[in-house]
C-alpha positions as CSV (number, residue, x, y, z in Angstrom):
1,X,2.9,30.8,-39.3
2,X,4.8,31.8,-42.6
3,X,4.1,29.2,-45.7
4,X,7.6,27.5,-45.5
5,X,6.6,26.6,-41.9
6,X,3.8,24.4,-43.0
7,X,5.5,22.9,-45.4
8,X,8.5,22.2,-43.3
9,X,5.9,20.6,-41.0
10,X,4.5,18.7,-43.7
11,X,8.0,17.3,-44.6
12,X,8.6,16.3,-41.2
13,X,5.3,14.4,-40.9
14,X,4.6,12.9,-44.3
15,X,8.1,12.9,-45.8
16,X,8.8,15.1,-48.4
17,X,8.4,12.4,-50.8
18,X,4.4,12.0,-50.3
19,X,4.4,16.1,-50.3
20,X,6.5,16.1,-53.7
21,X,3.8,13.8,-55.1
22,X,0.6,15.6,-54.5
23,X,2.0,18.1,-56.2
24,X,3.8,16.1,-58.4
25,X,7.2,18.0,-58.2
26,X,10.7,16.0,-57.2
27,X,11.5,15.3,-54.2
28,X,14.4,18.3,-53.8
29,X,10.8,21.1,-54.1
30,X,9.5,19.7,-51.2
31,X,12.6,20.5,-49.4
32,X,12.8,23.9,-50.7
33,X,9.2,24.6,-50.1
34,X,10.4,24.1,-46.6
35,X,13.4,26.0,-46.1
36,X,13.5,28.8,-43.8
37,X,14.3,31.8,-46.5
38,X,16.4,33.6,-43.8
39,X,19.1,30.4,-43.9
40,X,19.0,29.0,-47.6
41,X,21.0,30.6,-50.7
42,X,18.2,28.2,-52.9
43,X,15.0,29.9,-52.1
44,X,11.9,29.0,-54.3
45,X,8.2,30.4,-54.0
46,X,5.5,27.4,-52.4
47,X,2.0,26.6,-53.8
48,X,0.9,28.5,-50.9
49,X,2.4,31.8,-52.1
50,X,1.4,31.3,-55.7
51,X,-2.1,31.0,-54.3
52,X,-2.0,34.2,-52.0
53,X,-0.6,35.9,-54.9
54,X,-3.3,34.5,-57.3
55,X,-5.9,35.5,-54.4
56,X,-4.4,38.7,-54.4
57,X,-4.4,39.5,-58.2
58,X,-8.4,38.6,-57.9
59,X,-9.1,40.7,-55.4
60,X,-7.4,43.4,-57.0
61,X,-9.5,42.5,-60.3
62,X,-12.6,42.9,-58.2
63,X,-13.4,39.3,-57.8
64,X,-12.3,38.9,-54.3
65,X,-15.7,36.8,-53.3
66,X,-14.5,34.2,-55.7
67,X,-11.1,34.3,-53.7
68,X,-12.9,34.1,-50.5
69,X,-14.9,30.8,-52.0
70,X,-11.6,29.5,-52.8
71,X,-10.6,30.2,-49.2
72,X,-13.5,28.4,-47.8
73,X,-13.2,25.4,-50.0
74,X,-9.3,25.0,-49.0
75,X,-10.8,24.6,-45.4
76,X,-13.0,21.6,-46.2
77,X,-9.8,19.5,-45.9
78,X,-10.0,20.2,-41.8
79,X,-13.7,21.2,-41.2
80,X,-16.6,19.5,-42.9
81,X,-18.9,21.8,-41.7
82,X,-17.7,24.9,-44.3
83,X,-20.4,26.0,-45.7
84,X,-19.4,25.7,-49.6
85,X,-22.3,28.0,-51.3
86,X,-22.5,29.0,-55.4
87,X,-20.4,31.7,-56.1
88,X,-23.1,35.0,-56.8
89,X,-22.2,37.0,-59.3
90,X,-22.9,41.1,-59.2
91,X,-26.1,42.2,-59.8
92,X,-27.4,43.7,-63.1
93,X,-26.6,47.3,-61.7
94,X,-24.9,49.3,-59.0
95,X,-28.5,50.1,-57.6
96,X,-29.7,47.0,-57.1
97,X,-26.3,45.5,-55.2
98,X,-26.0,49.0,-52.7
99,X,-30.0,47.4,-51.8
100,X,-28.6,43.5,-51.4
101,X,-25.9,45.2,-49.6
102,X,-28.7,46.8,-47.0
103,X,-30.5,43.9,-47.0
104,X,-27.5,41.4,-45.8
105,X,-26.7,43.7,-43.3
106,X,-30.0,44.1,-42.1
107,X,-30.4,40.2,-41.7
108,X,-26.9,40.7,-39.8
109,X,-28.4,43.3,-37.1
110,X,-31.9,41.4,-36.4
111,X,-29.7,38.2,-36.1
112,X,-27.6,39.7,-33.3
113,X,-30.5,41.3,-32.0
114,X,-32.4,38.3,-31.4
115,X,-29.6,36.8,-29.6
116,X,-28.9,34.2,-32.4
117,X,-26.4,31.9,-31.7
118,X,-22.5,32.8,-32.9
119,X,-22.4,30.3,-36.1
120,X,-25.8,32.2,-37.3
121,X,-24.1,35.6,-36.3
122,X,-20.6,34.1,-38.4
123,X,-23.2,33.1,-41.5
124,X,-24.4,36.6,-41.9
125,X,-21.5,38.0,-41.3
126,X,-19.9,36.6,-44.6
127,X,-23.3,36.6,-46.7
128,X,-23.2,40.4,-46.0
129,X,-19.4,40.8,-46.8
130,X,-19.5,38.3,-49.7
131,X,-22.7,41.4,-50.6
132,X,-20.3,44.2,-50.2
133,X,-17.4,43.1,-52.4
134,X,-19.8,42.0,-55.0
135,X,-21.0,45.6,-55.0
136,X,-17.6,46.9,-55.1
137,X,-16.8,44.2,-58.0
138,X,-19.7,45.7,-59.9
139,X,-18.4,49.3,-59.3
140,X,-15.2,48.5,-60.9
141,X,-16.5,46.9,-63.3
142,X,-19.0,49.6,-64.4
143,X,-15.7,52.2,-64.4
């Protein structure tokens, strides 16, 4: 689904008026937003590609675990259950985040070892990626 999509869907089921007003725009944004770009001469970017573009520009900045966080907390609006946790940020040295790295993979493996079930295998997964891209935010930030 492309971003004009949703908010052509979101037009159609909450009026463009109601979407306009949450992010209190006019009206006429709305109906941009949801234009299919392929068939409209007026074609204006939507709050959801100024946010892949500002998630972009902090992952390329080496903060793409703060991205991710803003990621999960976007899908608290359909699942309660996202687990929301502090944002970590790098250890004091490259050392010492290569270990966390080892150490949040590890928990990964003896998870899936032990047959844990797939939202324990899910949670370990992304405590051991948020891990890596810390330790690759450190790295660029030592360079």
């Amino acid at each position: 689904m492309q971003p004009w999509q949703v908010f052509h869907a979101a037009n159609k089921y909450l009026r463009p008026e109601n979407v306009a007003r949450i992010f209190n725009k006019e009206k006429r944004s709305a109906y941009n937003w949801g234009q299919d770009p392929a068939f409209t001469e007026h074609r204006c970017r939507n709050p959801l590609e100024h946010l892949h573009s500002l998630f972009e520009k902090m992952d390329a900045a080496g903060i793409g675990y703060v991205a991710r966080s803003g990621i999960r907390y976007l899908e608290t609006a359909i699942e309660e259950e996202v687990d929301l946790e502090d944002i970590k940020d790098p250890l004091p040295t490259i050392t010492e985040e290569v270990l966390a790295d080892y150490r949040a993979v590890a928990a990964l493996q003896r998870a899936i070892d032990a047959g844990a079930n797939i939202d324990d295998i899910k949670h370990f997964a992304i405590e051991a990626i948020g891990e890596i891209e810390r330790t690759v935010a450190k790295y660029a930030q030592d360079q």
